[in-house]
C-alpha positions in Angstrom: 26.9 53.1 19.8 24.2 51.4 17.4 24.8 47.9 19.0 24.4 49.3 22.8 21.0 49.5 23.2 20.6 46.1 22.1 23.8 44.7 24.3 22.1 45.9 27.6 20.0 49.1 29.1 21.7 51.7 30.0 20.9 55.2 31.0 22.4 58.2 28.5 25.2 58.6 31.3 25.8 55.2 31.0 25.6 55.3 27.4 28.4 58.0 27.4 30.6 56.4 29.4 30.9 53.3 27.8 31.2 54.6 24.4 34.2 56.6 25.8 35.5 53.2 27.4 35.0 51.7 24.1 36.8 54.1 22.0 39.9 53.7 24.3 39.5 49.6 24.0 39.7 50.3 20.3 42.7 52.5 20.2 43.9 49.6 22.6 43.4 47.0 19.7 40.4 45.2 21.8 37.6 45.3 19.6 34.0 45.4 21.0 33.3 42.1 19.2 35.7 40.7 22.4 34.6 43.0 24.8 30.7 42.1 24.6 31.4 38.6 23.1 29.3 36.7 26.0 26.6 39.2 25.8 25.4 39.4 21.7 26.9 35.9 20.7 23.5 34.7 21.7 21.7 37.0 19.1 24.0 35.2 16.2 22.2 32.5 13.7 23.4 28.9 13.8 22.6 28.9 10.2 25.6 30.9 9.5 27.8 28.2 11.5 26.1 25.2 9.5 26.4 27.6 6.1 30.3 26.2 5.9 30.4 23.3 3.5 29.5 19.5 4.4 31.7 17.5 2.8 30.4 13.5 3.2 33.0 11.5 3.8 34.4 9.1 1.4 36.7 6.9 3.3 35.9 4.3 6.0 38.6 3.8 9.0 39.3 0.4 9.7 42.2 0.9 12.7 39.2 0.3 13.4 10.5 -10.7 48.3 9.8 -7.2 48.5 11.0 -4.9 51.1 9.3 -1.5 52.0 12.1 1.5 52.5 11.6 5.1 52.6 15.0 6.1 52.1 15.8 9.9 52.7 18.1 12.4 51.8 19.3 13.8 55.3 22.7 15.5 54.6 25.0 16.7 52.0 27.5 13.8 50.9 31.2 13.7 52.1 33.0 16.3 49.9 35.4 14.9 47.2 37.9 17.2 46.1 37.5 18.7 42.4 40.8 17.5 40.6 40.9 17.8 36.7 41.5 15.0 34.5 44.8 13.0 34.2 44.6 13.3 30.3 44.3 15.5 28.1 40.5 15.6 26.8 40.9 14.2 22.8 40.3 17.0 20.6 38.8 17.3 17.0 39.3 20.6 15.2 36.4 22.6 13.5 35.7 22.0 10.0 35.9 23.1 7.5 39.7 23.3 7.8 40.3 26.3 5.8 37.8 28.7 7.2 37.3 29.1 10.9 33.4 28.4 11.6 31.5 31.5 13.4 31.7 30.5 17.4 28.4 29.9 18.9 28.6 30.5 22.8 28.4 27.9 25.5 24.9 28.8 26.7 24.4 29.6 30.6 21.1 27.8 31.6 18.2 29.9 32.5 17.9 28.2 35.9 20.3 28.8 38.6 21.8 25.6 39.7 19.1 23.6 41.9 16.4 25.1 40.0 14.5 22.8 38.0 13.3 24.3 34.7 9.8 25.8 35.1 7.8 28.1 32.5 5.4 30.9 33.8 2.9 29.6 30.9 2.0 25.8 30.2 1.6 23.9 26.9 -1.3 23.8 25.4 -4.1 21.0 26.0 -7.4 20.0 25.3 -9.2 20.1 28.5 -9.4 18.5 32.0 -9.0 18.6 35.3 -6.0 21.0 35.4 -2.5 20.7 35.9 -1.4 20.4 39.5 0.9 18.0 41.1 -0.3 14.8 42.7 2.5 14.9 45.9 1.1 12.2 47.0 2.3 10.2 43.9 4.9 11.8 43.1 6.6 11.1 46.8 6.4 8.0 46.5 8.2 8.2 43.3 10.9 10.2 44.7 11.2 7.4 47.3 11.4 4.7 44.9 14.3 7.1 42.3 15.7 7.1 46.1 15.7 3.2 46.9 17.1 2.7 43.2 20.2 5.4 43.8 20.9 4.4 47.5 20.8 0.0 45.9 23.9 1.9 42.8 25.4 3.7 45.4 25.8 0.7 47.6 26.7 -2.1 45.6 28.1 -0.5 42.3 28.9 3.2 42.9 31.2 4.1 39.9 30.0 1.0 37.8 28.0 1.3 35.0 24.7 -0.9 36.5 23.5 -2.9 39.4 22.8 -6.2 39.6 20.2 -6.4 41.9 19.6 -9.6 43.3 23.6 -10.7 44.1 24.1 -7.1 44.9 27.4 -7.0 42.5 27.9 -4.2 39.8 28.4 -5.0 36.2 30.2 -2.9 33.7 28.6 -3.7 30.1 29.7 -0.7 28.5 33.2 -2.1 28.7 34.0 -5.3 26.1 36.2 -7.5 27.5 38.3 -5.3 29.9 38.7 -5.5 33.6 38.6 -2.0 35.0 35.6 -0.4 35.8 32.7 1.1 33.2 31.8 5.3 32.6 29.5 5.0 35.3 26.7 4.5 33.5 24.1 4.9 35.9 25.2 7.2 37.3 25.6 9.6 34.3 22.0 8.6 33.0 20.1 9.0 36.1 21.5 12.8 37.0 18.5 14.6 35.6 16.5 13.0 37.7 17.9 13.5 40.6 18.0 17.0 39.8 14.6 16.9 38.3 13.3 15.3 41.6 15.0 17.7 44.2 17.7 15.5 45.1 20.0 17.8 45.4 22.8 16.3 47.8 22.6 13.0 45.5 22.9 14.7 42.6 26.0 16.7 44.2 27.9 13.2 45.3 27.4 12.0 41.8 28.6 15.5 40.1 31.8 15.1 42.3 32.6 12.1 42.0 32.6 12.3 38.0 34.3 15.6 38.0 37.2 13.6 39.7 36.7 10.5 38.7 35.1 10.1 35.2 37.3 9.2 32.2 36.7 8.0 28.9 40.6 7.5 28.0 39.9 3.6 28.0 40.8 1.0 26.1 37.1 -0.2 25.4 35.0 -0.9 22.4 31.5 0.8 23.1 27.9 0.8 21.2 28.0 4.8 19.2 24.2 4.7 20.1 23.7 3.3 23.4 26.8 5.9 24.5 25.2 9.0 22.8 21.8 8.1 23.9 22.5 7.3 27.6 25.9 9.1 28.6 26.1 12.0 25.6 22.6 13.1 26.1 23.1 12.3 30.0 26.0 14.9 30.0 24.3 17.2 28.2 21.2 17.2 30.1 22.9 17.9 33.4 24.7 20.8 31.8 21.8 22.2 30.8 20.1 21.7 34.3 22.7 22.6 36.5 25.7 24.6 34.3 28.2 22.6 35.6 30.8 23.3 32.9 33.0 20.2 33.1 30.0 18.2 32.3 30.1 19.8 28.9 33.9 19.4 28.4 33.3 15.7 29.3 30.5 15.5 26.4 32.9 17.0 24.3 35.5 14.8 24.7 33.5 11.8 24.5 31.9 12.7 21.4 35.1 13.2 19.7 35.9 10.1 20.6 32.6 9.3 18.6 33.1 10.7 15.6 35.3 8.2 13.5 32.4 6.0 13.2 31.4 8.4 10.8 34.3 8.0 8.6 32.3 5.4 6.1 31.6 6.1 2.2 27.9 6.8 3.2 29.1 8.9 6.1 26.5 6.3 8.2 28.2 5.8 11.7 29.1 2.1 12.6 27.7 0.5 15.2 30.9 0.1 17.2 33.9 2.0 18.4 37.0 2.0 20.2 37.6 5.2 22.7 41.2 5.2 22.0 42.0 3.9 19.1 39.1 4.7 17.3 38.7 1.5 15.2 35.3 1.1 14.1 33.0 -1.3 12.6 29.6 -2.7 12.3 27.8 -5.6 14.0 28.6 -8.9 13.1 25.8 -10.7 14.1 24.0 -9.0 11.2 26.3 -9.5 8.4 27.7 -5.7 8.9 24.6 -4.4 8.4 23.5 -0.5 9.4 20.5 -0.6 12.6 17.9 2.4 11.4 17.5 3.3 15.3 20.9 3.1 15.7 22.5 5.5 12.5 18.9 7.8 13.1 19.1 8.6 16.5 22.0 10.7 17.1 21.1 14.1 15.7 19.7 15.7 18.3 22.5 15.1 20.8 25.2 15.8 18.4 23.2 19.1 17.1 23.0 20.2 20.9 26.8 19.6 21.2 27.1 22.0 18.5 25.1 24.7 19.6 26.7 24.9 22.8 30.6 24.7 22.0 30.2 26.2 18.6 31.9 23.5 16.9 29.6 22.8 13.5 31.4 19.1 13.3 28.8 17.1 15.4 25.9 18.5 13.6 27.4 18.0 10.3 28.3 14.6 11.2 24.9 13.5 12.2 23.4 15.7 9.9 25.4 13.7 6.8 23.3 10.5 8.2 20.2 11.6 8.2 20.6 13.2 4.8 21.5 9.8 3.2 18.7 7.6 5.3 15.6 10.2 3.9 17.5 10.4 0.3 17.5 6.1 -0.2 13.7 6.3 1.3 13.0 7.8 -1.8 9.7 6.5 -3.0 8.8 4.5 0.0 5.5 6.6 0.3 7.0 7.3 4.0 8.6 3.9 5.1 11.8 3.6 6.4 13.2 -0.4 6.8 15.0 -1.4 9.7 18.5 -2.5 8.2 20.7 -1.3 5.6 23.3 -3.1 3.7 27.5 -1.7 4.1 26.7 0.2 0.6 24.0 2.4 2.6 21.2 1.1 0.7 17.9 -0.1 2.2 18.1 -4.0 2.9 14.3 -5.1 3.9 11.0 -4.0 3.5 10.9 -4.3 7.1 9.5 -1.6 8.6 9.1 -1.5 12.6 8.4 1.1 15.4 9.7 -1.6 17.7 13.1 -3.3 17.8 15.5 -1.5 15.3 13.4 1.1 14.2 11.7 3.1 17.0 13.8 6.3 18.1 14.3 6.9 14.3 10.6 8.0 13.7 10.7 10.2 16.8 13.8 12.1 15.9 12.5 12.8 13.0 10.1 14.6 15.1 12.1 15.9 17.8 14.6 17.2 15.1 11.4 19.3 13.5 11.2 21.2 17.4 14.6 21.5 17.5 15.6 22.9 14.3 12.2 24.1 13.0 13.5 23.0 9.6 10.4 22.7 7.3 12.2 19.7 5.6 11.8 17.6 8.6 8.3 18.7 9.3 7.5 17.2 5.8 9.5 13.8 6.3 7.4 13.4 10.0 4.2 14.3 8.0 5.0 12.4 5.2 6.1 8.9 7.6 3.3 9.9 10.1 0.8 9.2 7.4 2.4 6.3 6.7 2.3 4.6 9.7 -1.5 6.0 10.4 -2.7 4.7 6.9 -0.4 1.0 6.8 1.0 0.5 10.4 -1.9 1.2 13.0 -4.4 -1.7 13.2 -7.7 -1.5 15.1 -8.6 -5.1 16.5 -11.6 -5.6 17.9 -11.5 -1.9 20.0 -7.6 -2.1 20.6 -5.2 0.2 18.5 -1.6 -1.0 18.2 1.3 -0.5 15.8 1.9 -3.6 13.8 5.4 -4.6 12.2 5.3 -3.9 8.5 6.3 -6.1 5.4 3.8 -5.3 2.4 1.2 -5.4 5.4 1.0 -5.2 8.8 1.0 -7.9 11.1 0.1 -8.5 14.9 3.0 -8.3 16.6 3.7 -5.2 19.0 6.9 -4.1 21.1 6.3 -2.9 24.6 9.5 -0.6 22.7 6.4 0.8 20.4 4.5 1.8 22.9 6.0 5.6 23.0 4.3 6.0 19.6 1.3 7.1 21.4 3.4 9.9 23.5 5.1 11.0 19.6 1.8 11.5 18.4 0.7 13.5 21.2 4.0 15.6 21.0 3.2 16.0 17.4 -0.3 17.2 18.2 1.0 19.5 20.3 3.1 20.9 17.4 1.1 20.9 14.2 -0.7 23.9 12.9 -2.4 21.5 9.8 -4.9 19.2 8.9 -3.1 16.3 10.4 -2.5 17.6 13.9 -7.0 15.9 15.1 -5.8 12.9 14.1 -2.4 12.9 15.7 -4.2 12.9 19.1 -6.3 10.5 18.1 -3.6 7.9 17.3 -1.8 8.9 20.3 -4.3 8.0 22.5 -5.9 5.1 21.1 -2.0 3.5 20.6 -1.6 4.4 24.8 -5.0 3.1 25.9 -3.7 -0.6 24.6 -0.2 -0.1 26.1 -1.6 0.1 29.0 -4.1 -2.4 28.3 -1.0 -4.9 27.8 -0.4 -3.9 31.6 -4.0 -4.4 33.0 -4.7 -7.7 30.9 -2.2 -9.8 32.9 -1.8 -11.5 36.8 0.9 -9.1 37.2 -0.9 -5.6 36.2 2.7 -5.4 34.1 3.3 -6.0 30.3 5.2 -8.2 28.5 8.1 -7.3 26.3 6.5 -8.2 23.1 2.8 -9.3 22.3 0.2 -10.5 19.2 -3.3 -9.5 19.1 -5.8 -11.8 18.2 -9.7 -11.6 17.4 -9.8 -8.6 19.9 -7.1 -10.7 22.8 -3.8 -9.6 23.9 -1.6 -12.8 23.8 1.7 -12.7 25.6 4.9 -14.3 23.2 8.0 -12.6 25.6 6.9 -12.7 28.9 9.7 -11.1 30.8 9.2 -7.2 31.7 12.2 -5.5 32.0 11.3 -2.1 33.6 11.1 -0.5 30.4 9.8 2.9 30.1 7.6 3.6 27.0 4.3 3.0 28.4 4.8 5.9 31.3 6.1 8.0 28.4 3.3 7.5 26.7 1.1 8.4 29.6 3.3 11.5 31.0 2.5 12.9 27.3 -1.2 12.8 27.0 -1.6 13.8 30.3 0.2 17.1 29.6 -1.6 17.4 26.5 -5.3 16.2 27.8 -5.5 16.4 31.7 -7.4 13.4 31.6 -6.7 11.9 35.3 -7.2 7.9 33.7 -3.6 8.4 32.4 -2.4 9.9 35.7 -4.6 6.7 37.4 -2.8 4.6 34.8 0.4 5.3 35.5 -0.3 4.8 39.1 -1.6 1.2 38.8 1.5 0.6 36.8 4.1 1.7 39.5 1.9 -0.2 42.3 2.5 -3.2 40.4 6.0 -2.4 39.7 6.7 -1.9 43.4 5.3 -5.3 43.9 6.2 -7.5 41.9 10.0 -5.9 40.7 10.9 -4.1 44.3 13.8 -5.7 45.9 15.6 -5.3 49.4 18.2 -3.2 46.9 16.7 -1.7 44.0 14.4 -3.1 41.5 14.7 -6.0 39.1 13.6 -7.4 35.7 10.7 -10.4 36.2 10.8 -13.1 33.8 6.7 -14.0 33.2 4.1 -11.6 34.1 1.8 -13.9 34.1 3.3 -15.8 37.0 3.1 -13.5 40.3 5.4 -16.0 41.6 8.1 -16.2 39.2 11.7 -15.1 38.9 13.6 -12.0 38.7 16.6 -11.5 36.3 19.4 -9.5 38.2 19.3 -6.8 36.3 18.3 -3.2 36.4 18.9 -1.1 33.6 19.8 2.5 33.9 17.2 3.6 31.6 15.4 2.7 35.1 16.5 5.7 36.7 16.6 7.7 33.2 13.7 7.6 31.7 10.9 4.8 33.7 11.2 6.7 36.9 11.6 10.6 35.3 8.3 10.1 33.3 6.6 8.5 36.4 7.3 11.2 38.7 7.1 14.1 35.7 3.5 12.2 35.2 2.5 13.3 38.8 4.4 17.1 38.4 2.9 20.7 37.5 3.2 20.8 34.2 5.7 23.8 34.1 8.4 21.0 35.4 10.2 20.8 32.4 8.1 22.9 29.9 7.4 21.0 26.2 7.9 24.3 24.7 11.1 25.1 26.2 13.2 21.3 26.4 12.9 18.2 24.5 13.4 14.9 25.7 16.1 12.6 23.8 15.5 8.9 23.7 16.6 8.1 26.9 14.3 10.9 28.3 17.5 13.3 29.1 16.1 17.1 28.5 18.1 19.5 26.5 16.9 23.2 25.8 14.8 23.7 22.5 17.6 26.9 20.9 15.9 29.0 18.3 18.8 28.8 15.7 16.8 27.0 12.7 19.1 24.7 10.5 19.2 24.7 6.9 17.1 21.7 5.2 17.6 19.1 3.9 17.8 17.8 0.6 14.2 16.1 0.1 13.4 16.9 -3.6 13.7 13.1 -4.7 12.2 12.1 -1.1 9.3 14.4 -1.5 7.8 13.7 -4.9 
């Protein structure tokens, strides 16, 4: 009777009644724990899940011309018929094997299928104009996240990308086999279809994977591009639209995952096999572990965890980050880029670019999603380390150097979402550091988006060197990548200073004219030549993440609350859950 006025309200009649019911259940052998299950599961703490013991593994398994279209959504699609999967979805049990972990509920979603996730309260910021949407804007980015779908949907529908300028689909997830992908694209840009009301595309795609979708294929598959793009993409639709079988699909996928964990230093391969399982690194690298790559996994494989109330994901991923902070023991904050099979750090090399990027903000993200004190210290500890050795001021432009006892000149249009991690972390910190977090966020944007205004194009090149003050191009190509908008959908949330809205606006003109095609969009291979090439390619993190920030950039800001979701990598939202996770181990990293 204790527990009812917490369950639900009820009035004393109620209250009678049910406590009559419940005494009969008992006598029935139907305890109330059963009976009420859905209701206070939600109250339990994941801590007591994650409390079981986390054994590292000790073994490594070795089986090892531009077209103008205003597309529109006019009509729901053709139904497909729901059919469940041919196979049975691959299974892991819960560890530890001799106790039965405490079950953590698969969550319903607070917004009704077709609602996007809005907050009656925004986040905080530091002034402006306010925080309405631009419609204007942000139509025309619906109409462009429409061209791109309708170009997939054509040419490639069930692939995994488009090639744009043949018009043929192409199926990189899949080595060396000749059946089709996951459907990459269409897994990755989901949220934003839902994000961007586009609810009859979003349906087609939901249907098609429920009957269609398999990952029962004899195909060897990148462990991060998969969790980042179709992990997190499952995950993020589940949590949008509580469609259940995208959750069993992310379940079944990640235990098809999880042997690349089975190494002495319980750091994941790079590679694995969805049936078989065999695993192993890179060999273009000598076997080498990819920081980005063994960092950035946690907070999909966490959010897994919390939802089916299996503890093995987090543990997993949990094991990797434990031994990356633990062998950046006295690096004053630095984490290289590569380590060697034994799990030890193999370079001084220290990048928010190319191999290291996503590590630094999951370390972050991990800090909002756990609100583990441990991982606010690493991200305080590495922020000041990139403030104090990484971020050069030339001649009025800030920019995140490579590091090697020293920083040099070279950027990554990939380090350009520093500037929106700084403003996230501004947005997070109670301390000292959080004045100087902004600071660094918005200096680090204002020359990403310089790297766009200083060439014929108005777009940025993949990779640049600053010189006496200069932005100098050394990869030309721009491959529709998305950091830059990221950077911009951030501060604007956190300043409401319209030059980051007007920003991102000159970007997307330019992308419209210069990477628009009669079918989707395409790579260009010089942006300093208005008349150059374009590579047939268009990625999905297109869709995912380039197109999400850009239209998110021109939103309310209670689309997609910062103090309700987080964005993974790829920019796929998952809900920030209460449950904080044990820290940890950072005495030796910490001294």
């Amino acid at each position: 009777p204790r527990l009812i006025p917490e369950i639900m309200p009820l009035s004393p009649r109620q209250k009678r009644r049910v406590i009559l019911l419940v005494g009969f259940l008992v006598v029935g052998g139907i305890t109330i724990q059963h009976l009420f299950a859905s209701t206070t599961l939600r109250h339990e703490k994941y801590d007591d899940v994650l409390s079981h013991s986390q054994q590292q593994p000790t073994t490594t398994t070795t089986a090892t011309t531009t077209t103008q279209s205003t597309p529109q959504s006019t009509q729901s699609p053709q139904a497909i018929p729901h059919e469940p999967p041919h196979e049975t979805p691959h299974e892991v049990p819960h560890e530890p094997p001799h106790e039965a972990p405490h079950e953590v509920p698969h969550e319903a979603p607070h917004a009704a299928p077709h609602e996007v996730p809005r907050s009656s309260t925004t986040q905080q910021n530091v002034g402006g104009s306010g925080a309405g949407a631009d419609t204007t804007r942000q139509s025309a980015v619906r109409d462009a996240i429409l061209h791109s779908w309708n170009a997939y949907k054509k040419y490639a529908w069930g692939h995994d990308e488009l090639k744009p300028v043949s018009k043929q689909p192409e199926d990189w997830a899949c080595d060396g086999c000749s059946h089709t992908g996951i459907g990459l694209t269409m897994i990755d840009a989901m949220d934003t279809l839902y994000l961007a009301g586009l609810t009859n595309e979003f349906e087609d795609a939901a249907a098609w994977l429920e009957k269609n979708l398999s990952f029962n294929k004899a195909m060897k598959v990148s462990m991060f591009e998969t969790t980042i793009r179709v992990l997190g993409g499952l995950l993020s639709a589940y949590d949008l639209s509580g469609k259940e079988f995208l959750l069993d699909q992310a379940k079944d996928l990640a235990n098809r995952l999880l042997p690349t964990f089975d190494t002495p230093t319980g750091l994941p391969n790079a590679l694995v096999h969805l049936t078989s399982g065999e695993h192993h690194n890179w060999g273009w690298n000598g076997g080498r572990f990819i920081l980005a790559e063994v960092g950035t996994l946690q907070l999909e494989f966490r959010t897994l965890s919390l939802l089916t109330g299996n503890p093995v994901y987090d543990q997993k991923a949990t094991v990797a980050m434990r031994h990356l902070v633990k062998e950046a023991a006295g690096k004053n904050g630095a984490f290289p880029v590569e380590l060697d099979s034994g799990g030890g750090y193999a370079t001084q090399r220290t990048s928010l670019g190319a191999f290291g990027d996503s590590f630094y903000e999951y370390i972050l993200k991990q800090w909002i999603l756990t609100e583990n004190e441990g991982m606010h210290k690493i991200f305080t500890k590495t922020a000041k380390f990139i403030q104090d050795e990484m971020i050069v001021n030339d001649g009025g432009l800030t920019y995140v150097g490579e590091w090697n006892h020293g920083a040099s000149s070279v950027m990554d249009h990939l380090a350009c979402f520093s500037g929106g991690m700084f403003a996230l972390a501004w947005m997070n910190e109670k301390g000292p550091e959080r004045e100087k977090y902004l600071k660094s966020g918005a200096g680090i944007t204002e020359t990403c988006w310089k790297m766009y205004s200083s060439t014929e194009t108005g777009l940025a090149a993949d990779q640049v060197n600053f010189m006496s003050g200069q932005i100098h191009t050394s990869t030309p190509d721009f491959k529709l990548r998305p950091e830059t908008v990221e950077s911009l959908f951030y501060m604007w949330r956190m300043t409401h200073e319209q030059k980051y809205r007007d920003w991102g606006w000159a970007i997307f003109q330019a992308i419209n004219k210069h990477c628009k095609l009669a079918e989707g969009y395409a790579d260009i291979t010089d942006v300093n030549n208005p008349d150059g090439y374009h590579q047939d390619k268009m990625e999905s993190f297109w869709l995912a993440e380039t197109l999400k920030y850009l239209y998110l950039l021109f939103s309310d800001d209670d689309l997609v609350p910062l103090d309700k979701w987080v964005f993974n990598t790829e920019a796929h939202p998952v809900k920030i859950r209460p449950q904080k996770q044990p820290g940890l181990d950072l005495s030796t990293y910490l001294q």
